[in-house]
C-alpha angles and dihedrals in degrees: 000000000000092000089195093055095052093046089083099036129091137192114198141196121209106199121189135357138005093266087065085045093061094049085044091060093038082051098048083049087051096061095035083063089057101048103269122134126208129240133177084218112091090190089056089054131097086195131043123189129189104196087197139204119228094173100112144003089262095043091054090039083062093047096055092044093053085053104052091044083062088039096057100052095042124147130211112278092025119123125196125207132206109209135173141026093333086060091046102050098039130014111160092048080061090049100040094049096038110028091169079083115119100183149022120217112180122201097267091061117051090117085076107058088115095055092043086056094047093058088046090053087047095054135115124247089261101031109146104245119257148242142207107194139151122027125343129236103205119082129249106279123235112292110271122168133176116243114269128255117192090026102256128091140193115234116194114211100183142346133226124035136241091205108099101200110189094236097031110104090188100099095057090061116014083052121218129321105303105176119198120241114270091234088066103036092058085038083059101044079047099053098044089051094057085043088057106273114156101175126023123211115212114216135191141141074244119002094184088060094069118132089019095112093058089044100258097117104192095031089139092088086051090044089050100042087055096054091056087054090044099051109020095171094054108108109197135036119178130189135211145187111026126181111222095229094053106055097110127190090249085060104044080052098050081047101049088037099056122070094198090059101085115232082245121115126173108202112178103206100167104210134348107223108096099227087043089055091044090051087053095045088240129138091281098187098104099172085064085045079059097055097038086061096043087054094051093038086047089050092042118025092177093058120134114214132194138173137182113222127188113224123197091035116168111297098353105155134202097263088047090047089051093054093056075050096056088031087062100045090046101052087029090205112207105226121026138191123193130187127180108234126275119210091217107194117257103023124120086246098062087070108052128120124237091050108178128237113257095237091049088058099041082050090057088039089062091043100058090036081062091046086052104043085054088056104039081054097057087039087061098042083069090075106047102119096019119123107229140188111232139177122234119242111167147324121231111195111317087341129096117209105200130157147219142241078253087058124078112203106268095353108073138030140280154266107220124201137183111243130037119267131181113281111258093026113141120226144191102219133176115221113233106178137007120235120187095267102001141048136224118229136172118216116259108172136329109273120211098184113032089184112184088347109233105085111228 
C-alpha cells in the first residue's frame, strides 16, 4: 500500500440517527477542505473515523463492535478515531474495550478532526492517544454541505437538550440546548437546496426548543416562515421531533399557512397513561395532549401524526399498559414506534423499582405492534384511489420506492411504483392498493412542485 498516498485518505462510518449523520457529512467536509479524499475501503484509508452512537446499550454495543473490526485489520501509519456521542458519553469504556483506538472526538467537536488529526500525525512513537472532548472554542464554520443524493436532506437546527427525561441518557453528554444562529441555519437550507435537495428534514433533540437558550422560547414558526422566504422553490419541510409541551399555535398555524411545511408532525409522547409519564418525567396532562392533537388534526385535516412510546417501563402495570392501548385506538396515529425499555446507566430510571421482566415487555411490545398494524392499515386505506405527490428514493431492480409527504427518510414506510425513475424526481402518482406500512401507485406525470404533497 502506497502509504503517501493514505495518508490523505479517510474511510468513515455514520451510527445512529440523522443528527450523527449531519456531523458525518460536516466531518467528511471538514477533511475534503484539507486534501483528503474519501473511500469506502478502510484498508485504502490513512484515517479511519466511527461517528458513534452512545444512546443506548445496543447502540454502543455496535459502536464498539465497528471499532474493534478497524482496529483489528490496522497498518502501520493508520490512525483510528473514535468520534460522536459514544465518545462523548463514555471514553475510557472505548478505550478500555478497543484499545487499538488513537483519538476521541466528542459531539461538540466535530469541526476539529482535522486538528485532531494534525496533533496525531505530530506525535511521538509512544505518545499517549488524544481526546477532544467538552465544548469547543472555535466557532461553527461556514455552512457546507455534499450534494444530495436521493433528494432529501437532514438539517440540523440545534444540538443538546433542557428536558431531563428521566431514561433519556442525551443531556450527559449532548449538554444542554444549544440552538444555531438563524443566519446559518437558513445559509445552510439555502445551500442544500442549490445542491438538489427537494424535501428538508428538520432535526433537533427538540425542534420545538429552538430559540429557548437566547431567551426567545418558540422561535421554531419564525425559523420556518423564514426558510419559505428563504427557498421558495423548495417544495417540502418536514419536521421532527417535536416535544408535546412545546407545539405551540404559532406553530400548528406556520405550519397550516405554509404550503412548503408538510401536514406531517412526529411527536414522541412516550406512553399515555399519567403515572407512567410522571415516572418518566414527561408532560403527564393527556387530556391537554388530546386537545393539542385535535387542534393540529381541526387546522390540518391531511396531517400525518406519529409518535414513539416505551412499553415495560418501571413499575407499568397492566391497567396502565391498557390505557397506552385505549389511548392509541382513540387518537388512530398514523404512524407508531414502540421500544421495550432500557434500563441506561446512570438514569434515574435504571433504579427504579418495579422493573419489568424482559419477556413480559417484549409480550406487551408485540401486543401494541398488532393494535397498530390494524390502525396503520385503515390510515392507509384513506388514500386508495387518491392522486399524490411523492418524492423519489430509490429503484431496486425494475421497482421505484418513493414517499409521501406521510413518509419521513429511514423512519416510515414507502410508495412503491412499478418502473425505475431518477432519485430525487418528483411524481404525481394514483394509489392503487394499501399495504400495512406502504402504499402501491401507479406514475401519472412528472411533478415539478410537489407543493404540500397530497393533490387536492
Amino acid at each position: 500500500m502506497n502509504q503517501e498516498y493514505s495518508r490523505k485518505t479517510y474511510y468513515l462510518l455514520s451510527l445512529g440517527c440523522p443528527k450523527n449523520l449531519v456531523d458525518s457529512e460536516k466531518m467528511a467536509i471538514m477533511l475534503q477542505r484539507y486534501g483528503y479524499r474519501a473511500t469506502a475501503d478502510p484498508h485504502e484509508a490513512g484515517v479511519l473515523v466511527v461517528n458513534t452512537c452512545g444512546f443506548l446499550a445496543a447502540a454502543k454495543q455496535e459502536s464498539v463492535e465497528a471499532l474493534a473490526h478497524l482496529a483489528s485489520g490496522k497498518q502501520p501509519g493508520q490512525l483510528l478515531i473514535a468520534a460522536g456521542c459514544f465518545a462523548q458519553r463514555d471514553p475510557a469504556e472505548i478505550i478500555d474495550a478497543v484499545p487499538g483506538v488513537d483519538g476521541i472526538l466528542g459531539t461538540r467537536r466535530w469541526q476539529e478532526i482535522v486538528v485532531l488529526l494534525r496533533k496525531l500525525q505530530r506525535r511521538k512513537r509512544h505518545f499517549r492517544r488524544l481526546t477532544l472532548l467538552g465544548d469547543s472554542e472555535r466557532p461553527e464554520p461556514a455552512p457546507a454541505r455534499l450534494p444530495v443524493q436521493s433528494g432529501s436532506a437532514y438539517l440540523k437546527i440545534s444540538d443538546g437538550c433542557n428536558a431531563r427525561c428521566a431514561f433519556c441518557t442525551i443531556p450527559s453528554f449532548k449538554g444542554r440546548l444549544r440552538s444555531r444562529p438563524m443566519r446559518l441555519v437558513l445559509q445552510e437550507a439555502e445551500q442544500l437546496q442549490q445542491n438538489g435537495a427537494r424535501e428538508l428534514v428538520i432535526i433537533a433533540q427538540d425542534t420545538t426548543d429552538y430559540g429557548r437558550d437566547w431567551g426567545k422560547p418558540n422561535s421554531l414558526p419564525r425559523l420556518l416562515r423564514a426558510m419559505c422566504r428563504r427557498v421558495p422553490e423548495l417544495p417540502w419541510i418536514r419536521l421532527l421531533y417535536a416535544y408535546p409541551g412545546h407545539v405551540s399555535p404559532e406553530l400548528i398555524q406556520a405550519m397550516a399557512e405554509e404550503p412548503q411545511i408538510l401536514p406531517y408532525l412526529d411527536i414522541p409522547l412516550q406512553h399515555a397513561d399519567p403515572d407512567v409519564l410522571r415516572r418518566m418525567r414527561r408532560p403527564s396532562n393527556i387530556e391537554q395532549t388530546k386537545k393539542l392533537l385535535a387542534s393540529l388534526r381541526e387546522q390540518m385535516p391531511d396531517i400525518a401524526l406519529r409518535t414513539t412510546f416505551i412499553v415495560g417501563y418501571p413499575g407499568e402495570t397492566e391497567a396502565a399498559f391498557t390505557a397506552l392501548l385505549d389511548f392509541m385506538l382513540e387518537i388512530r396515529f398514523d404512524k407508531v414506534g414502540a421500544f421495550t425499555f432500557s434500563p441506561e446507566p446512570g438514569t434515574p430510571a435504571a433504579t427504579l423499582s418495579d422493573q419489568i421482566p424482559e419477556a413480559l415487555q417484549e409480550e406487551r411490545y408485540q401486543r401494541l405492534m398488532t393494535w397498530q398494524q390494524t390502525i396503520s392499515l385503515q390510515r392507509n386505506q384513506r388514500f386508495v384511489g387518491q392522486e399524490m405527490t411523492i418524492l423519489v428514493d430509490h429503484s431496486e431492480e425494475e421497482t421505484t420506492l418513493a414517499r409521501s409527504y406521510r413518509d419521513a427518510p429511514e423512519i416510515d414506510g414507502w410508495v412503491i411504483l412499478p418502473g425505475v425513475w431518477p432519485a430525487g424526481t418528483m411524481l404525481s402518482a394514483r394509489i392503487v392498493q394499501a399495504q400495512t406500512y406502504d402504499l402501491i401507485g401507479e406514475v401519472i406525470r412528472a411533478d415539478e412542485t410537489g407543493v404540500n404533497g397530497l393533490m387536492r
